[in-house]
N, C-alpha and C positions, 0 to 999 in steps of 0.2 A: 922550704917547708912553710905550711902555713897550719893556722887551727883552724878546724871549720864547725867546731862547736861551741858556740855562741853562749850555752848555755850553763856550759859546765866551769867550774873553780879551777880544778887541776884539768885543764883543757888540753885532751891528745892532740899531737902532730901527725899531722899529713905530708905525706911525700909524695912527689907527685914522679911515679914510676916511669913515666914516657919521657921526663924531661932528659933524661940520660939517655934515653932509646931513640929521642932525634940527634942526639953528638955521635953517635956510634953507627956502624953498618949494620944493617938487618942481618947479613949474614956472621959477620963475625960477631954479633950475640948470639946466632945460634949454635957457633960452634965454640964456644966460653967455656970452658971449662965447666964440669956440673960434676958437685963434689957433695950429695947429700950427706948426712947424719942419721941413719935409720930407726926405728925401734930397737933397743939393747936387746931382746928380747926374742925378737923375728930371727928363724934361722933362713938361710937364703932360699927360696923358693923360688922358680921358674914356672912358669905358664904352664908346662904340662904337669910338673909337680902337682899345682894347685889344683887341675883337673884329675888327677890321679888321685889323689887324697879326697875331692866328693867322690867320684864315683867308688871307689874302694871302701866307703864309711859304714860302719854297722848301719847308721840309719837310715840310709838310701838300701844297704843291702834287706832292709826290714819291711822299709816300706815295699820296694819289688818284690819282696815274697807275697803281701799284703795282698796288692794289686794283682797278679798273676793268682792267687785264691778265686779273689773275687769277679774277673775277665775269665780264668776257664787259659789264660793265654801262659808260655812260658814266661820260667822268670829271666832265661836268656833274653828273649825277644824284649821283656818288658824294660833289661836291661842296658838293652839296644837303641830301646827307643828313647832310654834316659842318655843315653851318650851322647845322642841328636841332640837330644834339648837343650847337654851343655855346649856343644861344637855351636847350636845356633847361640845363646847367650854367652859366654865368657871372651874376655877381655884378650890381648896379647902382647900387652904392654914391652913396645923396644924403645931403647932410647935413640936410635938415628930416629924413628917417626916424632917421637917427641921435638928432636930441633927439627924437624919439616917442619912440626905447626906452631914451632917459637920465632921461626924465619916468617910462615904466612903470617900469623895472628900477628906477630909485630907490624908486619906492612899494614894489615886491615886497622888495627886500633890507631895509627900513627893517623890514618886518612879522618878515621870516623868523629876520634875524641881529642879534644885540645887537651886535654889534663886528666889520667886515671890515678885519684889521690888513693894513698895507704894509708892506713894507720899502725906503725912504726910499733908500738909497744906491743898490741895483738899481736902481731908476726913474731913479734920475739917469744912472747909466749907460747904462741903453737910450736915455734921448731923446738923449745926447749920440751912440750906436752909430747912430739912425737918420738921422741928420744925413753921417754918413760912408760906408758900403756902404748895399747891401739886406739887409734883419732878416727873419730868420726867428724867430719867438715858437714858442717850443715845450711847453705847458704840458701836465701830468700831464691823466688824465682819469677823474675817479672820478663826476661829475652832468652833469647837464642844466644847473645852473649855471655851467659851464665856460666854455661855448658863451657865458655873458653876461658874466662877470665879469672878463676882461682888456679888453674894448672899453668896459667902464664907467670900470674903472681911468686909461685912454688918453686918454677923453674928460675926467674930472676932469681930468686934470694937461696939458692942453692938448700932448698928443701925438698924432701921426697914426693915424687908426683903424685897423686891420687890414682885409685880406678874408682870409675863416676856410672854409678847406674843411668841407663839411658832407654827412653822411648825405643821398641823396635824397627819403628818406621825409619828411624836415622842408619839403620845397621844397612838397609833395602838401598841405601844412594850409592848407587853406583862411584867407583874407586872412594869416592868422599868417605863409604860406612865404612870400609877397609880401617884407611888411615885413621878414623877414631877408634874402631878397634886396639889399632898399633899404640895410639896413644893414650889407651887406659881406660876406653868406655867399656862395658858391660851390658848388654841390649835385654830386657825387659819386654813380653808382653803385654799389652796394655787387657787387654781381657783376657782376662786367666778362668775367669769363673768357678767351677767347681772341677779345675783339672788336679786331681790327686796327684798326678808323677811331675807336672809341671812345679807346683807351690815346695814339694820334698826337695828339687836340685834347685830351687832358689835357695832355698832357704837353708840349705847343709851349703851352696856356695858361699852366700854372704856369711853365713857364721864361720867357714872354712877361715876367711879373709882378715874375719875381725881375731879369733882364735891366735892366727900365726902373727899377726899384726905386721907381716909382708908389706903390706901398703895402707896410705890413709885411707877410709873409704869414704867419696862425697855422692850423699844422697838429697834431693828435694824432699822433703819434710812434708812439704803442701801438696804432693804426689804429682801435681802440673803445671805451669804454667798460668799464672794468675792473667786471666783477660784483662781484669780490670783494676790492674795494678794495686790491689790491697791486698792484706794477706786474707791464705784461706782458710780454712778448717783442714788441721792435719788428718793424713791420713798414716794410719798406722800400722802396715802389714811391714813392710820395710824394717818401720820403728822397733817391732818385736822382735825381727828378725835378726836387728844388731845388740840388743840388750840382751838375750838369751844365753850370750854364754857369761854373762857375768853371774844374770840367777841360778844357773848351772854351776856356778864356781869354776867353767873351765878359763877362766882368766881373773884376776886378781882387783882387776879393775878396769874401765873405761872412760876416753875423755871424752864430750861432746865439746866441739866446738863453734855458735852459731855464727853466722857470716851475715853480716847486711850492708847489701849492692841496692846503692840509691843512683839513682841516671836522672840526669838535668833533661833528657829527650830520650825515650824509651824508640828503638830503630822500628819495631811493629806498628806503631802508633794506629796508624789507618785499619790493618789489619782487624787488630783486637777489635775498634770500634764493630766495624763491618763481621766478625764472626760472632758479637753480641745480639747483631739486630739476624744471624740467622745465615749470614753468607758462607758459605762452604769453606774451611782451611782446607789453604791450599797443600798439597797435598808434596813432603818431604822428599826433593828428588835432585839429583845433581843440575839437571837441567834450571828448575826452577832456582838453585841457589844464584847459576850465572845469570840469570833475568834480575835475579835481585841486585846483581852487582853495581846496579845505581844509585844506591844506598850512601856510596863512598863518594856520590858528588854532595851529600848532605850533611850539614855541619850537629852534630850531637850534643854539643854542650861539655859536659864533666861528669866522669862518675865516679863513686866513692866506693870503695869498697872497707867495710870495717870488720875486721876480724876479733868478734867477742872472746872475754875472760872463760878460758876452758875452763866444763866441769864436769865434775867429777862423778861417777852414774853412781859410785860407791855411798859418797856424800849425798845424794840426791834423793838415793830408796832407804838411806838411813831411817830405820824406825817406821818407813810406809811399808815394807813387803817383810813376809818371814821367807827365805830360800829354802828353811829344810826341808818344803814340802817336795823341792827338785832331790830327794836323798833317797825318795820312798821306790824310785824307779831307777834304771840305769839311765845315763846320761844320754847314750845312745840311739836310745825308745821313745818315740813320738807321746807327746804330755801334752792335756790341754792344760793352757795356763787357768788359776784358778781368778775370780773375780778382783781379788787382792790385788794378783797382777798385771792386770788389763786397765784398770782402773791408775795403778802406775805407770805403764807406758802411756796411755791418756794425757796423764797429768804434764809426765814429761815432753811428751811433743808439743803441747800445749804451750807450754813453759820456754822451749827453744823458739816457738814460733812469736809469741810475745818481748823474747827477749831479742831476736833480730828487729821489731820493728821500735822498740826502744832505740837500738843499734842504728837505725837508718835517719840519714841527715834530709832535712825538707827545706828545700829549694822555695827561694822567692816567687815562683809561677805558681808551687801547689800552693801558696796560701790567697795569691790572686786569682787560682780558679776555683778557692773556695768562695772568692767574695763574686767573681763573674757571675757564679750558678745562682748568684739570692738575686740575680736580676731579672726583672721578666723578660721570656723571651721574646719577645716584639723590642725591646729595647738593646738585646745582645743581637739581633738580625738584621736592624735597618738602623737606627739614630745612632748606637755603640752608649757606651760610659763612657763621659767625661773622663780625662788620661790624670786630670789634679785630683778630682777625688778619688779616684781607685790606688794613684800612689799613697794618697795619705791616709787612708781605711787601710792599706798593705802594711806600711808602719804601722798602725794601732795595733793590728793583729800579729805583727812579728812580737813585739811585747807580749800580748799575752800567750805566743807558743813561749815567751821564757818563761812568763808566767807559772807557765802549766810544764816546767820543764822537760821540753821539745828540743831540740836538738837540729840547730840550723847551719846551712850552709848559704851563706851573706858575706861576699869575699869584697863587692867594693861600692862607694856609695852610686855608682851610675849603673848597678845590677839588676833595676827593673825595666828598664829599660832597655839592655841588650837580653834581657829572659824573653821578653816579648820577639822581637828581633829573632832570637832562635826559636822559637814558635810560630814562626807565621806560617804555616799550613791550617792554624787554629784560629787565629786572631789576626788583624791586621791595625797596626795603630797610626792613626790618619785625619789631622785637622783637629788634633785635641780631642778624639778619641778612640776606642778602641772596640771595635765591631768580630763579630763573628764571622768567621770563615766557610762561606757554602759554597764545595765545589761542585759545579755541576760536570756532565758531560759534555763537552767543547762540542764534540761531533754529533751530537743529535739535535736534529732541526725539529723535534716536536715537544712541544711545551709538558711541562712536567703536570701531571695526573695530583687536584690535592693528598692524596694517600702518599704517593712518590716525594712530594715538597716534606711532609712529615718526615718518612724513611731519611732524606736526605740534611733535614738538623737535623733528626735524632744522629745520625751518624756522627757531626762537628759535636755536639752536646757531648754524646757519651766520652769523644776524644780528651776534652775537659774536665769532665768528670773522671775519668781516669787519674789523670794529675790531682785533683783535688783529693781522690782516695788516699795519694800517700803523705799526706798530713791526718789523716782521720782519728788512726790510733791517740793520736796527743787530745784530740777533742769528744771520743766518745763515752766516754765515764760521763765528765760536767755535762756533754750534752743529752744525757740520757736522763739524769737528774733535772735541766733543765726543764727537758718536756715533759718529765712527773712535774713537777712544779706546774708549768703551763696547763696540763690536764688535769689535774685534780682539783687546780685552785686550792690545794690544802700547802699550812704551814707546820702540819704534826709531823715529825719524825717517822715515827713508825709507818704513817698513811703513805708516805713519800717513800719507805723503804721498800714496801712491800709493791708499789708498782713499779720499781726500779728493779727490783727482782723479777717480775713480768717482762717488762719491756726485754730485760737483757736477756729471759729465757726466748722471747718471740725473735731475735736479732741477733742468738744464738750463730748463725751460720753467714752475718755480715760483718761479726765481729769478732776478733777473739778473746774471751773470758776465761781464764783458768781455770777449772771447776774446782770449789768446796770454794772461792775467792769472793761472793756475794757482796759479804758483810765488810771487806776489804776494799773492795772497788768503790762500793758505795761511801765509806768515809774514808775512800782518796778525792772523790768527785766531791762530795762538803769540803772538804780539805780547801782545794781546787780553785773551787768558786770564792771560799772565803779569803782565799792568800789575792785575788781579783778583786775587792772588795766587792763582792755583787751579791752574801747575802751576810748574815750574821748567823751564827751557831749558837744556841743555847742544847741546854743537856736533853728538851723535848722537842726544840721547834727551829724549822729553817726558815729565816725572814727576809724577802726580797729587800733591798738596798734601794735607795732612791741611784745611788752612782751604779750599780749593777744590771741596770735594763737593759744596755747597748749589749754587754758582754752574753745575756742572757738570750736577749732576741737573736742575736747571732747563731749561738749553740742550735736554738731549736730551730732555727732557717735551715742549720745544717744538714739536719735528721730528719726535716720533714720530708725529700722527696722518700725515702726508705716509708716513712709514715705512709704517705699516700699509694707510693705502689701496695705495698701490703694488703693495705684496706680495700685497694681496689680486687685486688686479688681475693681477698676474701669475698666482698661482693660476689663477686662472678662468679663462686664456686656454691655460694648459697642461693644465690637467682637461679642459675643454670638448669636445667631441669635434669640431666641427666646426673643419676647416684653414682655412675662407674665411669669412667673415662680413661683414656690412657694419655702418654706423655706428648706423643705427638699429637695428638687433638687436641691437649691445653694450652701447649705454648702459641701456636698461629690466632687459636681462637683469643686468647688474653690479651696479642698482639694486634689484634682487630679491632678488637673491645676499645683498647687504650686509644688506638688512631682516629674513631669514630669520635671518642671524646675530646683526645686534643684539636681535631676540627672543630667540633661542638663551642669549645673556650669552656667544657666543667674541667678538663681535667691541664695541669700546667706541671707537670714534672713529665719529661720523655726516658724517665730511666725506667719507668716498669716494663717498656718495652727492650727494655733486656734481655737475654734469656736464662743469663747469670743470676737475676734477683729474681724471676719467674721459680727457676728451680728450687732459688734459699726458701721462698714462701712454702714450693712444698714440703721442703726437708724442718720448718719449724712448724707447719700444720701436724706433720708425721708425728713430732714430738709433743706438742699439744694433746696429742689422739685424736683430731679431728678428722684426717684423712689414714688411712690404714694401704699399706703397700700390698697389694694380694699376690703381683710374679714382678718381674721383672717390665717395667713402663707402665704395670696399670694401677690404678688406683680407684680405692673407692671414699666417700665422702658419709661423714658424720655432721647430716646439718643437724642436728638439735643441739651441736657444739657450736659450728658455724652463723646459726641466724642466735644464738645466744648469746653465751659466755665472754667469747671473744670478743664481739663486736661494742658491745657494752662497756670491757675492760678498756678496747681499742678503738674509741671513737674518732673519725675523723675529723684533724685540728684546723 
C-alpha cells in the first residue's frame, strides 16, 4: 500500500490490485470463487424477467397506444417494434462471460499497466452502499479502458457486477459485442432524436434496473468520451432517467457513487489529438481492436482508480424539489418533470462531475505540461527547455497544487524523470533538455506543405495539452480571478466579481461550475490566492502582493490560450460576412483562419484549432444570445452582440 495523496491529513491508501494478479494464474482468478453480497432489497431477476417487466409496464403499454393513435399503425406492431428495440439494447449478463473477460482483461492490464492503485476505504463503502439502496457508479471517462476497469475492480473484490450503458457501435463488433453483452453492457443509440418508442423503452429499462436494484448501474455522466482529457459538461437524459423513481417514490432512496480514473498515459493519446484537429474516429470493429493490439508493446505508467463517499439522492434534493407534484398523476403515465426538477438533476450531475475531478490524482507530467505550453513554441520545437529549470518550476508548482488543495500522485524522488521517459512519443529529453516530439511520416519523400508542418505540431501540442487539462480543475477558480485581475486592472471587490461572473459564464462549457455556486467559487479563488500569498483581502479590495506575481502570471499564462481561441472565434464570426452558417462551414473555415495566422506569427496558441474548443465557443455564444440555433448544424449570428458587448467585456490579453 502506499498514499498517493500528497495533500490530504487523513490520507487514503492505495492498493495496488495487479500486485496479487502477477503471483497468481490468469486463469485461476478467473475461476475464484465469486460470492457477491446483493441489494437486500432486489428480488432475483433474470434477463428475460427484466425484459418482460418493460415490455409488460403500464407505461410502455401507454405510450404504444399513444404512438399507434398518432402513426394510424397497430399497437401490436408498434409493440413489435418495441420488442426490437429492447432485443437490440439490453444486456444479458452470465457469469461464465464475466470470467472470460476477468481471464482477458487480467492478461491486457498485467501487459499495459505497472500498478492499478485502489482506494481501499471507497470500496468498502460501495459494497456496504450496495447491500442497502440501488447504486449508481458513475465513473469519469477519458479510454476505452473505462468501459473494463470498475467491472474488473468488482469482480476482484467479490462485489456485484454492474450492467454499463454503452455506445451502440460496441454491440456491431463482431463476437467482441456478444461478449459484452454477456458481460453486462447495455448498447445505446447514439442519435436518438425525437424517436418517441425509442426514449419510452429506455427509459422504463433503466428505471426497470434502478426500481428492482437487480444490479448496480454504471453510466458516463459526461455522455462520451472526453478527447481532451478534462471533464465535460454533463449530459443529462440518463441522469433523469435514474433519479425518477426516487421523485416517483418508487424506491425509498438512491446511492450515487462518483469514480475518478486518473492514467499516468491515457492508451488513445495520438488518437484524441488527431480526432481534434478533424481526422475521422476510427470506426469500432473487431478487426480494428486486433490492429490495435500493439498497444501492449507500450508501457502506460499507473492508474488510480478512486472510488468516491456514496451519496445519498435522498440527502441531495432535500429541501431542492417538492415530489408531491409526482402524486397528481399515476406513476405509470408519462410526466414532464417540472422546472424544479430539471434544475435538480442539473445540479446533481453537475455536483458528481465536480466531485470526480476533486477525486482524480494529478501526475508529475500534468503539471510539466502545464509549465511546457507557457513556452513559446519555437522553443518547445527546436532548442527544448532547459531539463534544471523545468524540474525546479515542476517543484514550485507541486507546492502550490497543495497549496490549492490538489491531490497528487508523487510516489518517488527520481519521478520526473521517468514521467518524461514514459512520455516520449511527446517529448524527448536530451543534452539537458527537453524538446517536442514531431512525428512525421517516415515514408513520404515530399517535404511537408507550411499548413501541413502547422496540422502536424498542432497534433504533438494538443497531445500536451491534454495532460495538462487534468490538472486544470485545481487551477481554474484562482486562475479565472487572476485574469479579472490582469484585465480590469481593478482592486474593487465587486468590479472583480462581476467579471468573474462573465468569464465563468463565457467558459461555461470549458469548465465545470456548479450552478447557483458564483459567489462560492469566487471566494474559494480569494481564498486560494490569499492562502499563496499572492494577494491580500480586505472586506472591499483585492491587492496584488509584491510575492504573488510568479503564482499570478502563471494562472493567467494558463487560461490565456482559452482567452485567445475564443476572441479569435469571436473575431471571425463578426468579420465574416455571412449572418447564417452551418456547423460544417464554421469549423474548417475557423481552422483556416487560425493556420493563416499561426503562419503569420499574430496568432501563438494552436488549441483553437480544435474542434472541441470551436464547438464550446458556440455553445457559450448560444448562451450569450449572440448566436441563435435555427435546426439542427445551423446557425445564425447576432452581431450587434458580437462586434459589441462581448468583445469590449473580452478584450484580447
Amino acid at each position: 500500500m502506499y498514499s498517493g495523496t500528497a495533500s490530504l491529513k487523513d490520507e487514503e491508501e492505495f492498493t495496488d490490485i495487479l500486485e496479487e494478479r502477477r503471483r497468481t494464474t490468469d486463469l485461476g482468478y478467473a475461476l475464484r470463487t465469486f460470492n457477491p453480497q446483493p441489494y437486500k432489497g432486489a428480488p432475483y431477476s433474470s434477463t428475460s424477467d427484466l425484459k418482460k417487466a418493460v415490455l409488460e409496464s403500464q407505461y410502455l403499454r401507454y405510450i404504444a397506444k399513444e404512438i399507434a393513435l398518432e402513426t394510424g399503425s397497430s399497437v401490436e406492431k408498434v409493440r413489435q417494434e418495441a420488442r426490437g428495440i429492447l432485443e437490440e439494447m439490453s444486456h444479458n449478463l452470465q457469469l461464465g462471460f464475466i470470467r472470460l473477460m476477468a481471464y482477458t482483461v487480467n492478461k491486457v492490464f498485467k501487459r499495459l499497466f505497472r500498478s492499478i492503485y485502489v482506494n481501499m476505504e471507497g470500496l468498502n463503502m460501495l459494497q456496504q452502499a450496495i447491500q442497502e439502496s440501488p447504486v449508481i457508479l458513475m465513473p469519469n471517462h477519458r479510454s476505452y479502458v473505462d468501459f473494463l476497469i470498475v467491472s474488473f475492480i468488482l469482480f476482484t473484490y467479490d462485489i456485484p457486477i454492474p450492467v454499463i450503458a454503452a455506445g451502440i457501435p460496441l454491440a456491431s463488433m463482431k463476437v467482441v459485442g456478444e461478449i459484452l453483452r454477456r458481460s453486462g453492457a447495455f448498447f445505446i443509440r447514439r442519435a436518438i432524436g425525437s424517436d418517441k418508442l425509442y426514449w419510452a423503452v429506455l427509459s422504463e429499462y433503466v428505471r426497470t434496473i434502478v426500481r428492482t436494484g437487480c444490479a448496480p448501474l454504471e453510466f458516463y455522466v459526461e455522455g462520451f468520451r472526453s478527447r481532451t482529457l478534462k471533464s465535460v459538461v454533463p449530459k443529462l437524459g440518463m441522469m433523469d432517467m435514474v433519479l425518477e423513481p426516487y421523485f416517483k417514490g418508487e424506491v425509498f432512496d438512491i446511492t450515487l457513487v462518483p469514480i475518478s480514473i486518473s492514467y499516468d498515459r491515457v492508451v488513445e493519446e495520438s488518437l484524441l489529438a488527431l480526432e481534434l484537429l478533424g481526422v475521422p474516429k476510427p470506426k469500432e470493429s473487431t478487426t480494428g481492436l486486433f490492429k490495435a493490439s500493439r498497444v501492449l508493446q507500450e508501457d502506460y505508467g499507473c492508474m488510480h482508480v478512486n472510488f468516491g463517499r456514496p451519496l445519498s439522492v435522498r440527502q441531495l434534493c432535500e429541501g431542492k424539489i417538492n415530489r408531491s407534484e409526482y402524486n397528481l398523476i399515476p406513476r405509470d403515465l408519462p410526466q414532464r418533470p417540472s422546472t424544479e426538477i430539471q434544475d435538480c438533476v442539473n445540479w446533481v450531475a453537475h455536483l458528481i462531475v465536480r466531485t470526480q475531478e476533486e477525486g482524480s490524482l494529478i501526475s508529475p507530467w500534468s503539471l510539466m505540461a502545464c509549465l511546457l505550453l507557457q513556452a513559446p513554441i519555437t522553443t518547445l520545437t527546436e532548442e527544448g527547455l532547459q531539463w534544471h529549470g523545468l524540474t525546479e518550476k515542476t517543484l514550485w508548482l507541486r507546492k502550490l497544487v497543495l497549496d490549492f488543495r490538489g491531490r497528487l500522485n508523487w510516489p518517488d524522488s527520481d519521478v520526473m524523470s521517468s514521467t518524461v521517459a514514459l512520455h516520449h512519443s511527446i517529448v524527448h529529453h536530451k543534452a539537458g533538455r527537453v524538446c517536442l516530439v514531431q512525428d512525421g511520416d517516415p515514408a513520404s519523400q515530399d517535404p511537408l506543405s507550411p499548413e501541413e508542418g502547422v496540422m502536424r505540431t498542432a497534433a504533438a501540442v494538443l497531445m500536451l495539452v491534454s495532460y495538462r487539462n487534468q490538472a486544470l480543475h485545481v487551477f481554474v477558480r484562482p486562475g479565472i480571478l487572476a485574469t479579472a485581475i490582469h484585465i480590469t486592472k481593478s482592486t474593487q471587490k465587486d468590479e472583480l466579481f462581476s467579471f468573474f461572473c462573465f468569464l465563468r459564464d463565457v467558459f461555461a462549457n470549458e469548465f465545470i461550475f456548479i450552478p447557483g455556486r458564483a459567489s462560492q467559487d469566487f471566494d474559494e479563488a480569494c481564498s486560494l490566492l490569499q492562502k499563496c500569498g499572492a494577494v491580500h483581502m480586505s472586506e472591499q479590495e483585492v491587492t496584488v502582493l509584491e510575492t504573488g506575481l510568479e503564482v499570478l502570471s502563471f494562472l493567467q499564462k494558463l487560461l490565456q490560450p482559452f482567452l485567445d481561441s475564443y476572441q479569435l472565434i469571436f473575431r471571425y464570426l463578426c468579420e465574416n460576412g455571412a449572418h447564417v452558417f452551418t456547423e460544417k462551414q464554421f469549423l474548417p473555415a475557423v481552422q483556416n483562419l487560425a493556420t493563416k495566422l499561426i503562419l503569420s506569427g499574430d496568432l501563438h496558441t494552436f488549441e483553437v484549432l480544435s474542434s472541441d474548443t470551436q464547438k464550446n465557443v458556440l455553445s457559450a455564444l448560444r448562451r450569450l444570445e449572440a448566436v441563435t440555433k435555427l435546426r439542427a448544424g445551423l446557425y445564425i449570428t447576432q452581431k450587434e452582440l458580437l462586434g459589441g458587448s462581448i468583445p469590449t467585456r473580452f478584450p484580447l490579453c
